[in-house]
MIDOSE-1310 file (N, C-alpha, C; in nm, 2 decimals, decimal comma, always signed):
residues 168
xxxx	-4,68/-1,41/+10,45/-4,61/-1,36/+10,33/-4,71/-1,28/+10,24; -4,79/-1,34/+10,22/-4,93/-1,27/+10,16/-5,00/-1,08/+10,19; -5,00/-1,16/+10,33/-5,03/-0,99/+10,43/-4,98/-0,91/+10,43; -4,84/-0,96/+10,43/-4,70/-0,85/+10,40/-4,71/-0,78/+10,26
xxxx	-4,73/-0,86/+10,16/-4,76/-0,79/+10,02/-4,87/-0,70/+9,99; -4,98/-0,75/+10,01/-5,13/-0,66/+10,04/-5,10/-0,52/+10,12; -5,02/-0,54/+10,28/-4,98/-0,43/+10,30/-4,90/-0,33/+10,26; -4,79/-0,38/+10,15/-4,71/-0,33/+10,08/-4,76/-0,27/+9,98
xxxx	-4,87/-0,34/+9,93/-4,95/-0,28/+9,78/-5,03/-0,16/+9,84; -5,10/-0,21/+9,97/-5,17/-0,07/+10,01/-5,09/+0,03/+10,02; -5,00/+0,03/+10,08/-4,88/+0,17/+10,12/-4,83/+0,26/+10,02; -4,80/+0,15/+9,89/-4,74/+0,19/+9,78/-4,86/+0,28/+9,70
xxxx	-4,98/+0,22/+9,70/-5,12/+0,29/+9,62/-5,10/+0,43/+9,72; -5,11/+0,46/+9,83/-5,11/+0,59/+9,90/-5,03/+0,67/+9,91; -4,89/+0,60/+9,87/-4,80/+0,71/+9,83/-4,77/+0,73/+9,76; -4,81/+0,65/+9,62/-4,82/+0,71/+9,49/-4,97/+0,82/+9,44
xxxx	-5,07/+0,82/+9,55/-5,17/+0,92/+9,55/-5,11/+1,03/+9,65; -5,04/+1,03/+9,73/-4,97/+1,15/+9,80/-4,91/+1,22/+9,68; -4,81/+1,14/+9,63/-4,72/+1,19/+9,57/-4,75/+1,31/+9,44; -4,87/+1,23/+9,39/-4,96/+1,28/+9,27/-5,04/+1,40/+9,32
xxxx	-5,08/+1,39/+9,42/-5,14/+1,52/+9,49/-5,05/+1,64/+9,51; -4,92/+1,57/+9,56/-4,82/+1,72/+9,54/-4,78/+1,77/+9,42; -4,79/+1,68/+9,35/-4,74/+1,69/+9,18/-4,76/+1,77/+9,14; -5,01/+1,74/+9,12/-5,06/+1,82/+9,08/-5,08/+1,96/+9,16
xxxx	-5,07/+1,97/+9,30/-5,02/+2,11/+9,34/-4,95/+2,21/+9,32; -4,79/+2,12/+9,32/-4,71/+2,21/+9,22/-4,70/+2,28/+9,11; -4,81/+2,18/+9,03/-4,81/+2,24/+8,88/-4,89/+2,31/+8,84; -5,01/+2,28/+8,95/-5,11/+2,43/+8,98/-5,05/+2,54/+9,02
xxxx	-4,97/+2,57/+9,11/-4,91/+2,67/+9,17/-4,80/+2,73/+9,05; -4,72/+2,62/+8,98/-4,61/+2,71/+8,88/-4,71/+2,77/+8,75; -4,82/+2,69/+8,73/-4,95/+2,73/+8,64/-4,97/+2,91/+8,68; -5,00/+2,89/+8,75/-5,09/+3,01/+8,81/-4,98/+3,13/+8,85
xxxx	-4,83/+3,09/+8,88/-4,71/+3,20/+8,85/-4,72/+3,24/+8,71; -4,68/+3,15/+8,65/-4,63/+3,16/+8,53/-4,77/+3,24/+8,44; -4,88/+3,25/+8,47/-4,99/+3,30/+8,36/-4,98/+3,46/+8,47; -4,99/+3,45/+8,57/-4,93/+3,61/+8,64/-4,83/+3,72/+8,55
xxxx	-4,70/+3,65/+8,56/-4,58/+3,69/+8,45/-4,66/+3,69/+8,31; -4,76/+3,62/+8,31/-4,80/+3,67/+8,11/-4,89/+3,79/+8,16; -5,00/+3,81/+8,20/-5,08/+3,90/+8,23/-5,01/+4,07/+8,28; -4,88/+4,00/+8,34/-4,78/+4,17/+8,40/-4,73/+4,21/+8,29
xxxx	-4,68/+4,08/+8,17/-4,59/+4,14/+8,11/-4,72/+4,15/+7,99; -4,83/+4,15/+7,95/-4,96/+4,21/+7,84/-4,96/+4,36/+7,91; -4,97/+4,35/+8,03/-4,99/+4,47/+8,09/-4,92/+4,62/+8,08; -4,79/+4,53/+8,06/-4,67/+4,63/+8,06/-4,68/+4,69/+7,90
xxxx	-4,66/+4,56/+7,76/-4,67/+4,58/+7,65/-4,81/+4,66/+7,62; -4,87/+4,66/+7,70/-5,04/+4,78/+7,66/-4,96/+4,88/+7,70; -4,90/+4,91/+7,81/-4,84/+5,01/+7,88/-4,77/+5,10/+7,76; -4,65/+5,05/+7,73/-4,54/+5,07/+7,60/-4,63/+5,10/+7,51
xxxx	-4,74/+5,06/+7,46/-4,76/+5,03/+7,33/-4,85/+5,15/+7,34; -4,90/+5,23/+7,42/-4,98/+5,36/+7,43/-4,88/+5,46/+7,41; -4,76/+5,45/+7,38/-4,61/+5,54/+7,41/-4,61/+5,56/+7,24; -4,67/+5,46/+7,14/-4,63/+5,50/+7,04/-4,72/+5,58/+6,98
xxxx	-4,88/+5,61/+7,04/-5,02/+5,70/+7,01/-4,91/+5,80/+6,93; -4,83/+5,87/+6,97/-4,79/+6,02/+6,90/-4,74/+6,05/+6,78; -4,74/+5,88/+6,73/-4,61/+5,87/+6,61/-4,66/+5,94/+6,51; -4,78/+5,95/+6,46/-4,82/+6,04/+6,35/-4,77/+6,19/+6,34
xxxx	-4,75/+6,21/+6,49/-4,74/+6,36/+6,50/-4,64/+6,41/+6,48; -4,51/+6,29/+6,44/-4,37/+6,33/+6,42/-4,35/+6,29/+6,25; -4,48/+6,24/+6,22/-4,43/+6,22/+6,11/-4,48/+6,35/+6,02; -4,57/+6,40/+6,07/-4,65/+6,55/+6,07/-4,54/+6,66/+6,04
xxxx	-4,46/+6,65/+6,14/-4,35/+6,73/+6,20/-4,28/+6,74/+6,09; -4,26/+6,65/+6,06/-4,11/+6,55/+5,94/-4,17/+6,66/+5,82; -4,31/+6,65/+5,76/-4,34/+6,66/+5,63/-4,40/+6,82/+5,63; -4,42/+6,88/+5,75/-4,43/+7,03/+5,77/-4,30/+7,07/+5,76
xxxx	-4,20/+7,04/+5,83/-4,05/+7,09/+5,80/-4,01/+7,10/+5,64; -4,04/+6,96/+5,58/-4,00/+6,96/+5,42/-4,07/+7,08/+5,34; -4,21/+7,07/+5,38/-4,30/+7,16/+5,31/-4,26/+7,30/+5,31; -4,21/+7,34/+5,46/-4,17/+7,53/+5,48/-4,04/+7,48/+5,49
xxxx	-3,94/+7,41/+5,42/-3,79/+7,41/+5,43/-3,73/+7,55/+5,43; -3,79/+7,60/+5,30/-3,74/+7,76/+5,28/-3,78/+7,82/+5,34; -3,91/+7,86/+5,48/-3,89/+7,94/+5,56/-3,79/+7,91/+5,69; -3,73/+7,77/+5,69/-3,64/+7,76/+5,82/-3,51/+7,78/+5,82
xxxx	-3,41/+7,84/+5,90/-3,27/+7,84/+5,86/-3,23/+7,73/+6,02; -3,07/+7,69/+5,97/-3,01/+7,65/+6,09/-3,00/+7,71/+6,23; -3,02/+7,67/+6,31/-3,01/+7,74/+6,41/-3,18/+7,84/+6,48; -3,24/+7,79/+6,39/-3,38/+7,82/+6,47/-3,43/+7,72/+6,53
xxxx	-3,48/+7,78/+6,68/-3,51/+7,65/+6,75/-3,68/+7,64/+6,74; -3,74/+7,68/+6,69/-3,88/+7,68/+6,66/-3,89/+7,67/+6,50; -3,97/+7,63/+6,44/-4,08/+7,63/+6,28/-4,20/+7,65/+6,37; -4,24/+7,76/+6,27/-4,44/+7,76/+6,30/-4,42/+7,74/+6,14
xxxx	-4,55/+7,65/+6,17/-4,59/+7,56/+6,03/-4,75/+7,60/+6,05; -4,78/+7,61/+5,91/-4,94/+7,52/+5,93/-4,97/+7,45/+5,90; -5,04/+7,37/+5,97/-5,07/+7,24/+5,97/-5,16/+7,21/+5,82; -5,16/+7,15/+5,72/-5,24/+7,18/+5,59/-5,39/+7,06/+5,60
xxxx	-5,39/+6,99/+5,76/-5,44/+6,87/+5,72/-5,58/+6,96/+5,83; -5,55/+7,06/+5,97/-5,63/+7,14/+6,05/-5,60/+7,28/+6,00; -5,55/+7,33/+5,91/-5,55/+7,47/+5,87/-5,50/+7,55/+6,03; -5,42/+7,48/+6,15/-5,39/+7,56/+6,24/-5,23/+7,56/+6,24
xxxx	-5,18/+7,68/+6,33/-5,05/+7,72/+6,31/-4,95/+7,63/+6,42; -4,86/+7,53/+6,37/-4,81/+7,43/+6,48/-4,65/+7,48/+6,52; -4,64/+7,51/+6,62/-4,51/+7,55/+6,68/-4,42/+7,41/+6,69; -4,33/+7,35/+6,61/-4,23/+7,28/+6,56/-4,10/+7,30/+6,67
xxxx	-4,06/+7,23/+6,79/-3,95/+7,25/+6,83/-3,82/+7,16/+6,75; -3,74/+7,27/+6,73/-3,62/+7,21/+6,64/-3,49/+7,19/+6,73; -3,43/+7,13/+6,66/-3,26/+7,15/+6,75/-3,18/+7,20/+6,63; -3,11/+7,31/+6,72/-3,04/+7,44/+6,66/-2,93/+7,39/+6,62
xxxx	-2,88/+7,30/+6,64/-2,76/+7,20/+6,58/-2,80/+7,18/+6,48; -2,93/+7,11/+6,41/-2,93/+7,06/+6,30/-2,97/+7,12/+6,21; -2,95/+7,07/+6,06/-3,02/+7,14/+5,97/-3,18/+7,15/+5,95; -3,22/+7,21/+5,88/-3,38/+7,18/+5,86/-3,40/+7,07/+5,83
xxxx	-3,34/+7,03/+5,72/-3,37/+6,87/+5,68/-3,34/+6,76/+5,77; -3,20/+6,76/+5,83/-3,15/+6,70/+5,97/-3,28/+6,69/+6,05; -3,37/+6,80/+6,09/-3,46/+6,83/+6,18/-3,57/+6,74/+6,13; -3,61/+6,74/+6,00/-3,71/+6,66/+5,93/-3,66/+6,49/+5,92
xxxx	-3,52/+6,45/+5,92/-3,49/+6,35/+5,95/-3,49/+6,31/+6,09; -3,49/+6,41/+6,15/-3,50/+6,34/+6,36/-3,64/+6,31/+6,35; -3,73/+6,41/+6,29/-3,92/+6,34/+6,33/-3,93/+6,19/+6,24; -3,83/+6,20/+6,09/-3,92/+6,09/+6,06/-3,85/+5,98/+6,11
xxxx	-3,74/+5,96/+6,16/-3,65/+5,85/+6,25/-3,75/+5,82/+6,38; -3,81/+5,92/+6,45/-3,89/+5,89/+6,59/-3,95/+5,83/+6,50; -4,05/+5,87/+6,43/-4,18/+5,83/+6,38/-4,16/+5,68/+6,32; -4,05/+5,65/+6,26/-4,07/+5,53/+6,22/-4,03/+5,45/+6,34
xxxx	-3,93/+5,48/+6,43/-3,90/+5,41/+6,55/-4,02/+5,36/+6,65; -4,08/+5,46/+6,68/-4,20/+5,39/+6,71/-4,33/+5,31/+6,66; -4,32/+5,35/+6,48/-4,41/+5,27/+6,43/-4,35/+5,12/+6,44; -4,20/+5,09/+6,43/-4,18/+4,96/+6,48/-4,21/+4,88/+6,60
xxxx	-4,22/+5,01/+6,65/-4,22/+4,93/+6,83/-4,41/+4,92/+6,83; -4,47/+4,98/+6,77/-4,62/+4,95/+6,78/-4,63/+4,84/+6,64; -4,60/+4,80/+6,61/-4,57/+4,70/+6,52/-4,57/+4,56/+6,59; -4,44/+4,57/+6,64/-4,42/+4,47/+6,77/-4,48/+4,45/+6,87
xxxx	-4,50/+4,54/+6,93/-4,57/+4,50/+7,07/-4,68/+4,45/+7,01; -4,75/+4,51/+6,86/-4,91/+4,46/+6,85/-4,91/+4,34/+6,85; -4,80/+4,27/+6,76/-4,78/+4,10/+6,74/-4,76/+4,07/+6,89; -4,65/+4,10/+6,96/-4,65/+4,05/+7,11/-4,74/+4,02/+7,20
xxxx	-4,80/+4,10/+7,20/-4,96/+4,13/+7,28/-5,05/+4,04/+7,26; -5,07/+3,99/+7,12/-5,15/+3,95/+7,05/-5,10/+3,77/+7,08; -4,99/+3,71/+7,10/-4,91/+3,62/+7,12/-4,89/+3,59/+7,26; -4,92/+3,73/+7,34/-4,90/+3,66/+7,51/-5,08/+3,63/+7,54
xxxx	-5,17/+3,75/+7,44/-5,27/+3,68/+7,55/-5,31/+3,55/+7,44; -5,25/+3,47/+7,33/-5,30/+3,35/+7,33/-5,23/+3,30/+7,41; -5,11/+3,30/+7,45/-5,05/+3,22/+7,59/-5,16/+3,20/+7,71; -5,15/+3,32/+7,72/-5,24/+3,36/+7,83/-5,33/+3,25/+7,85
xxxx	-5,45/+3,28/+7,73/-5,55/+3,16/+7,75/-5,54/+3,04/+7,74; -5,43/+3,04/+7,66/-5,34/+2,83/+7,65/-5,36/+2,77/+7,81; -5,24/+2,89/+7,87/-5,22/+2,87/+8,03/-5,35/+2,86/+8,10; -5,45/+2,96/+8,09/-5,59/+2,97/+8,17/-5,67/+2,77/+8,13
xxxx	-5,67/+2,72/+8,02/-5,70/+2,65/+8,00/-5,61/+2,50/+8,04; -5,46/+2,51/+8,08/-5,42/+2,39/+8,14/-5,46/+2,44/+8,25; -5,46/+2,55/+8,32/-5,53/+2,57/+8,50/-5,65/+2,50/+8,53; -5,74/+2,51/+8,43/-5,87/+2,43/+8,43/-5,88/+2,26/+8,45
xxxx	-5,76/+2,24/+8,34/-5,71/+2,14/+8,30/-5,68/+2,04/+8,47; -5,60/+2,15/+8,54/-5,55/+2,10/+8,62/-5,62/+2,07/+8,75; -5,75/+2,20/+8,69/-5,85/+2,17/+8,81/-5,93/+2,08/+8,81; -5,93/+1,98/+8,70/-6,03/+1,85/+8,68/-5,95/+1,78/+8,69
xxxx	-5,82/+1,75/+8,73/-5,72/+1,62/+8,72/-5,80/+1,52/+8,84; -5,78/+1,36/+8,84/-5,83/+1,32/+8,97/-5,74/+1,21/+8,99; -5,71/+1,18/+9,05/-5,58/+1,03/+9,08/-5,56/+0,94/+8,97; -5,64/+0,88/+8,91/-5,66/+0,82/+8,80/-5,53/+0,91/+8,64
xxxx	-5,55/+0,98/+8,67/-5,48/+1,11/+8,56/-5,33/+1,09/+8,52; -5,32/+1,05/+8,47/-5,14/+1,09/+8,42/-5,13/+1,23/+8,36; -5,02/+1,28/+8,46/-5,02/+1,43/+8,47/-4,92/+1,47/+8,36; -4,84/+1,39/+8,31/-4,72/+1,39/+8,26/-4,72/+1,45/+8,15
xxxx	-4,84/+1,41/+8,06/-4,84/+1,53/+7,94/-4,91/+1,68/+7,98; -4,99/+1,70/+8,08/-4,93/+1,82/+8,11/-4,82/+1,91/+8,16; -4,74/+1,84/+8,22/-4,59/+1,84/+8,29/-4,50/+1,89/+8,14; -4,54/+1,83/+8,03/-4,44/+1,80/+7,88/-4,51/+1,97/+7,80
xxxx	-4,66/+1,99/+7,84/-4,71/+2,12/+7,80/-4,64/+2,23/+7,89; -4,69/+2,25/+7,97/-4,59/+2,34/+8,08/-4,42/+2,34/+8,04; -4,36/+2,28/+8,04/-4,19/+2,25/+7,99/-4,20/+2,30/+7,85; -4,26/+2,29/+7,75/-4,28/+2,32/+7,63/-4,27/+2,53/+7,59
xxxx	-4,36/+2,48/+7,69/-4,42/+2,68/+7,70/-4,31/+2,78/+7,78; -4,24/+2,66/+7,85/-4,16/+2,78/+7,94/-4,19/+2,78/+8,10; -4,32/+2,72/+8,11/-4,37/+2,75/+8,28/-4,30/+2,69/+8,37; -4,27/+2,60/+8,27/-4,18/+2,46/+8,39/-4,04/+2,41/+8,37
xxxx	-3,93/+2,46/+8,44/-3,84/+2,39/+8,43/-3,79/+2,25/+8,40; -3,71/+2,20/+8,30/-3,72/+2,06/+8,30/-3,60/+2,02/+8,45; -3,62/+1,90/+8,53/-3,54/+1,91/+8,65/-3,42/+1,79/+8,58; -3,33/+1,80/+8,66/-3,23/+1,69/+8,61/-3,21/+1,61/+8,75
């Protein structure tokens, strides 16, 4: 009766260290997905976030239009302005539909449209790569785990952040 239990305790200790071994594999493997998707998507918001470099230039646009209002009429599809900040002569493409001021409200609508979006992505960017390194630091985490380890409050960090589905 004895032997039977001993064997039973052995079996049970090995498959509760199998089990823990797949555990922590899995959660290395959704670790190491999941910080991928942060690093694509920093990558992509660098990407975007180089899209708004130009916004000065429309707001440039905006305040050259106001400044030579009276040399522009409707329906000219060009302003040459000078620039008052480089003393050079800047060719202004307009839309002939709109008014001059219309025209100076389309640059300063871009201009602020993208100063929003470089606004945002700054904070975003700034928010994935502390993710980033949160995650880099449970991968570590995960690389020191040893049988002894209850994994389960990393399991509760992972779930928390998003990497890990909770299962039902």
């Amino acid at each position: 009766h004895t032997l039977n239990e001993a064997f039973d305790n052995l079996l049970s200790k090995e498959d509760g260290a199998l089990r823990l071994k797949a555990k922590i594999k899995n959660l290395v493997t959704t670790t190491r997905r999941f910080k991928a998707r942060v690093e694509k998507r920093i990558l992509d918001e660098e990407q975007r976030l180089q899209t708004t470099e130009d916004m000065n230039k429309y707001r440039l646009y905006g305040d050259l239009i106001i400044n030579n209002i009276y040399l522009i009429k409707k329906g000219d599809s060009i302003a040459k302005c000078i620039d008052y900040e480089s003393g050079n002569t800047i060719s202004i493409d307009l839309d002939i539909r709109l008014s001059p001021s219309n025209n100076a409200k389309a640059y300063y609508s871009k201009y602020n449209k993208l100063k929003r979006t470089k606004d945002f992505l700054s904070k975003k960017i700034e928010e994935d790569r502390s993710l980033f390194e949160y995650i880099s630091s449970i991968e570590n985490e995960l690389q020191n785990v040893n049988n002894d380890t209850n994994v389960s409050p990393i399991e509760q960090e992972l779930i928390s952040i998003g990497a890990l589905n909770v299962s039902k």
